[in-house]
C-alpha positions in Angstrom: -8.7 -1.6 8.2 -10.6 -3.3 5.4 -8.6 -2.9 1.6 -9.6 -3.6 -1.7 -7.0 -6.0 -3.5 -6.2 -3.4 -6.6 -6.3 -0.9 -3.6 -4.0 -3.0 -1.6 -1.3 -3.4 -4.5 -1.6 0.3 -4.2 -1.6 0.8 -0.5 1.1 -1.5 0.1 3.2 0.2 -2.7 3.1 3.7 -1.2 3.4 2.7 2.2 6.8 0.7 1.5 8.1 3.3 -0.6 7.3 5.8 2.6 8.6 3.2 5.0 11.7 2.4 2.4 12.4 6.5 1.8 
């Protein structure tokens, strides 16, 4: 799975807040 790097920032943020939660 290819991400843009602003979309990653993104990506990365909600999945560790879902994986954190």
């Amino acid at each position: 799975m290819h991400i843009t790097h602003r979309a990653s920032r993104i990506h990365t943020a909600k999945i560790g807040v879902s994986y954190e939660t």
